[in-house]
C-alpha positions as CSV (number, residue, x, y, z in Angstrom):
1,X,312.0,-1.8,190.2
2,X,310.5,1.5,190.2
3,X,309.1,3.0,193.0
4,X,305.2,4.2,192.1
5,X,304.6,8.2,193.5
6,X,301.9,8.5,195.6
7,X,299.1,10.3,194.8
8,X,299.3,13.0,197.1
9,X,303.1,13.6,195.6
10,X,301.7,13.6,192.1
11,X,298.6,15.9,192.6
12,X,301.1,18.7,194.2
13,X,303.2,18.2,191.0
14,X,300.7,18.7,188.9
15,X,299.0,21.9,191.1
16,X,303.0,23.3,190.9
17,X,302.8,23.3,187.0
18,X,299.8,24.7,186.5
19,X,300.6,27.6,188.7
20,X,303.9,28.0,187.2
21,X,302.0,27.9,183.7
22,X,299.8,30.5,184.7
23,X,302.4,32.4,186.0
24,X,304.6,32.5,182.8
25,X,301.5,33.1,180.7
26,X,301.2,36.5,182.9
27,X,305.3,37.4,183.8
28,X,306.9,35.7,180.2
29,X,305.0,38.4,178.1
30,X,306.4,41.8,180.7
31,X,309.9,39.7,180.5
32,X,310.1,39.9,176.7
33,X,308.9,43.2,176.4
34,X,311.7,44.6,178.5
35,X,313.8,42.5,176.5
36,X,313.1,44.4,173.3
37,X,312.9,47.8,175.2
38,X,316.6,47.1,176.6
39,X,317.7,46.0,172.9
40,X,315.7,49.3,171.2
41,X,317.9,51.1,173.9
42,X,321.5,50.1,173.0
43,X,323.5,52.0,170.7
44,X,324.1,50.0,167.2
45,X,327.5,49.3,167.9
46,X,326.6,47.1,171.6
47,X,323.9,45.3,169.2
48,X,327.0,44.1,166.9
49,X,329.4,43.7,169.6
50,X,327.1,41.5,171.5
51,X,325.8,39.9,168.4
52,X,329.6,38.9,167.7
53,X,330.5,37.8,171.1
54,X,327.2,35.5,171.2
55,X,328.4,34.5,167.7
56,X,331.2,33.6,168.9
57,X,329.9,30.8,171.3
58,X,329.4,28.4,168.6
59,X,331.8,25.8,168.5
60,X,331.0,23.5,165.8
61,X,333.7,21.2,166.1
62,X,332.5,20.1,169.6
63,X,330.1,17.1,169.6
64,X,326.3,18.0,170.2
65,X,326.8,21.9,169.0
66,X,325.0,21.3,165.9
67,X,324.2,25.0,165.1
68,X,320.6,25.0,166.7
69,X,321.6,27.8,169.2
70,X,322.7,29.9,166.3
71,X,319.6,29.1,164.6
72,X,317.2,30.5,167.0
73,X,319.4,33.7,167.5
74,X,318.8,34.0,163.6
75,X,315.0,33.8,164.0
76,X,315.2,36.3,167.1
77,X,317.1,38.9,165.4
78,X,314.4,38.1,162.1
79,X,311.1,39.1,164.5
80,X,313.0,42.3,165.9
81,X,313.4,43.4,161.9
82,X,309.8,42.6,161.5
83,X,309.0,44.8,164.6
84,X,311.3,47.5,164.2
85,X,312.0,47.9,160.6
């Protein structure tokens, strides 16, 4: 039997969210930025070596590594050739 949240319990949860929405709609886009300002910084040759060694992760053989990871790295390193190319 579950135990039914009182609502008290559930209105803080939901007041949390929404400020940690509104929070990530303000911080996520200054996060990302520095992201690609750290990336433009690097010398071509730390972009391939860290490319490689992320690469590397993938382990196919193990159960649940079904490539998805390597996926979105592909679809990252696409937008940063549409920004910077």
């Amino acid at each position: 039997m579950r135990a039914s949240r009182s609502p008290t319990i559930v209105d803080d949860t939901g007041a949390a969210t929404k400020r940690w929405l509104e929070n990530w709609k303000r911080v996520g886009p200054v996060l990302d930025a520095e992201r690609w300002r750290r990336l433009g910084a690097m010398r071509t040759g730390q972009r391939a070596s860290m490319t490689l060694d992320l690469l590397s992760l993938w382990q196919p053989d193990r159960p649940g590594d079904d490539a998805d990871a390597l996926i979105r790295v592909q679809r990252a390193f696409a937008l940063w050739r549409k920004k910077h190319i």
